[in-house]
C-alpha positions as CSV (number, residue, x, y, z in Angstrom):
1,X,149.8,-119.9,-2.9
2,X,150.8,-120.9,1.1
3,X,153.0,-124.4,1.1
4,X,155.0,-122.9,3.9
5,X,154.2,-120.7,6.8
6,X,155.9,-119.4,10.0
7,X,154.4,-118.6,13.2
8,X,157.2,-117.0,15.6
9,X,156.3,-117.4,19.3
10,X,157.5,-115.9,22.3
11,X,155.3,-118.7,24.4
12,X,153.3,-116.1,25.4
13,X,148.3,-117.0,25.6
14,X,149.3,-114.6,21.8
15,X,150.8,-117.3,20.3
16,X,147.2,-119.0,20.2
17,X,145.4,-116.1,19.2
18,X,148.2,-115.8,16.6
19,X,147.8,-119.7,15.7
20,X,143.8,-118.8,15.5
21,X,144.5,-116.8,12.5
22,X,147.7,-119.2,10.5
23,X,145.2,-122.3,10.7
24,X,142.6,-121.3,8.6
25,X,145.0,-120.7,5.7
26,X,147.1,-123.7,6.7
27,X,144.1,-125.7,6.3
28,X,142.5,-123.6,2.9
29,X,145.9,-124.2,1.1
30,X,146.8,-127.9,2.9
31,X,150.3,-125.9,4.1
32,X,152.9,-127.0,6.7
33,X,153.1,-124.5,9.6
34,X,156.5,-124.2,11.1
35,X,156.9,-122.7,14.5
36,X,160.0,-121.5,15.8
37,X,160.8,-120.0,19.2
38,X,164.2,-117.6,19.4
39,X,166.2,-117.5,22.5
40,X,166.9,-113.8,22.5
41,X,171.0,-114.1,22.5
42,X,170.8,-110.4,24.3
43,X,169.7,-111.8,27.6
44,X,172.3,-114.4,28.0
45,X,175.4,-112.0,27.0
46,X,173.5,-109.7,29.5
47,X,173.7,-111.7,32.6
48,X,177.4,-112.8,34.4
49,X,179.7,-115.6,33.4
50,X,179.1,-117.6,36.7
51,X,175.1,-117.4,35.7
52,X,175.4,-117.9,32.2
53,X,174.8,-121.6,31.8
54,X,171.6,-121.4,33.7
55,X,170.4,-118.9,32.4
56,X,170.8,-120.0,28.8
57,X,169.1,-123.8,30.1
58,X,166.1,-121.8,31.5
59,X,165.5,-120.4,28.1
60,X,165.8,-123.0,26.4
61,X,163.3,-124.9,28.6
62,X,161.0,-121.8,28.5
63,X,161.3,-122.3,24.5
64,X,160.9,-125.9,24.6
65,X,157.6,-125.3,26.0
66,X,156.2,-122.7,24.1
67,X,156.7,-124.9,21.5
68,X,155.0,-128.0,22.4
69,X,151.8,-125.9,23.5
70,X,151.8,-124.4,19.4
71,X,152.7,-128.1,18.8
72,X,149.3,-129.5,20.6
73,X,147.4,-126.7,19.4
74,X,148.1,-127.7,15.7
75,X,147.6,-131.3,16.7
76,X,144.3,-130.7,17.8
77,X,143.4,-128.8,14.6
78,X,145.3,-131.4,12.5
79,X,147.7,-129.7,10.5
80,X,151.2,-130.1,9.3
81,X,153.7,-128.6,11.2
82,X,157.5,-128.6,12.6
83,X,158.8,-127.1,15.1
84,X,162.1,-125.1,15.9
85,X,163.8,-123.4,18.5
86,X,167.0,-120.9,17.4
87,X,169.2,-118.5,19.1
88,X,169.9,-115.4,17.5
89,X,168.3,-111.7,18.4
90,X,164.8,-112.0,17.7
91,X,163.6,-110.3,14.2
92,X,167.0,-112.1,12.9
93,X,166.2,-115.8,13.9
94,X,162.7,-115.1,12.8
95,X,164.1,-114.0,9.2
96,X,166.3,-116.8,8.9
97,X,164.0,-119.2,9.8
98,X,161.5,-117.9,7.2
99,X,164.7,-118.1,4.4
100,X,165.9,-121.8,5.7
101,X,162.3,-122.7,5.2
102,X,161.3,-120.7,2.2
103,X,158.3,-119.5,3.5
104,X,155.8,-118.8,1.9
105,X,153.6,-116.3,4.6
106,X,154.9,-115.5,8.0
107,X,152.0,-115.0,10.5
108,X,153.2,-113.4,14.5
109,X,151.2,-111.7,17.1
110,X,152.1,-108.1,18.1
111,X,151.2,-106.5,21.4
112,X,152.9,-103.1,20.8
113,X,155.4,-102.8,23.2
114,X,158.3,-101.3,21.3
115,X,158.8,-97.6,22.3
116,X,159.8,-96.4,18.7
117,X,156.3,-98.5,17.5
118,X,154.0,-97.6,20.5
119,X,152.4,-95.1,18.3
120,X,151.6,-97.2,15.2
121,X,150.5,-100.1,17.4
122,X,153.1,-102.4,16.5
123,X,156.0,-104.1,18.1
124,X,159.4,-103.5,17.5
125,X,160.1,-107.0,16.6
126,X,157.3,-107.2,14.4
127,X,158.2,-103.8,12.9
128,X,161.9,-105.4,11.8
129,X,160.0,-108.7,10.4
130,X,157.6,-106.2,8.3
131,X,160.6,-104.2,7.0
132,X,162.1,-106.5,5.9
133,X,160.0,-106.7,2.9
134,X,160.9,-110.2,1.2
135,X,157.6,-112.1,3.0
136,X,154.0,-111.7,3.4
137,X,153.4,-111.0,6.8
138,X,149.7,-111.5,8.9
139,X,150.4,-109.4,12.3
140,X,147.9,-110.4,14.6
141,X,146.8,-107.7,17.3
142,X,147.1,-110.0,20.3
143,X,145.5,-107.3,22.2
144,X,142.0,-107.7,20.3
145,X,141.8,-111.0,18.3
């Protein structure tokens, strides 16, 4: 049923709780967990030429290490897994990871921050993921698992 999931992190103590939950299953249905970290593209056009470059490096060191903490974390539980790091805006790097890999179950942690999802509990980019209605998606409340 799971071959394939995703677990998106943002390199944030969720990404753990989140990993808590993907796994179990990884482990119930022998599955290869693939991680992938997005550099938000937003930030980078955001900031001036002559800061650019820096800004981008810090980033991708940030997502670098988010990703081998998720990496020794499924180490330690001994499960397949592979990691990625993409630039894109969030929700869309997400989805197109989930297509490249053919997912089978996308699992993310959600803390609620969006404005427009504040009320429903949910964060915006989790929101997109969700509406986007082509995968199975686990959101873990980071606030409470």
């Amino acid at each position: 049923m799971y071959d394939t999931i995703l677990v998106p992190t943002d390199g944030s103590a969720g990404t753990t709780k989140t990993l808590d939950h993907a796994i179990p299953i990884a482990r119930a249905f022998d599955a290869t967990v693939y991680v992938v970290y997005v550099i938000d593209t937003r930030v980078a056009t955001a900031v001036g030429d002559d800061v650019r470059s820096d800004v981008t490096s810090s980033l991708r060191g940030d997502g670098q290490k988010a990703l081998q903490r998720a990496a020794g974390r499924l180490e330690d539980a001994d499960v397949a897994y592979e990691t990625e790091l993409r630039e894109a805006h969030p929700h869309r790097g997400i989805l197109f990871a989930a297509e490249d890999h053919d997912v089978d179950l996308i699992v993310m942690g959600t803390r609620g921050r969006g404005s427009d999802d504040r009320s429903a509990g949910m964060g915006s980019v989790t929101r997109r993921v969700l509406d986007s209605e082509r995968w199975p998606v686990l959101a873990v409340n980071i606030r409470r698992a």
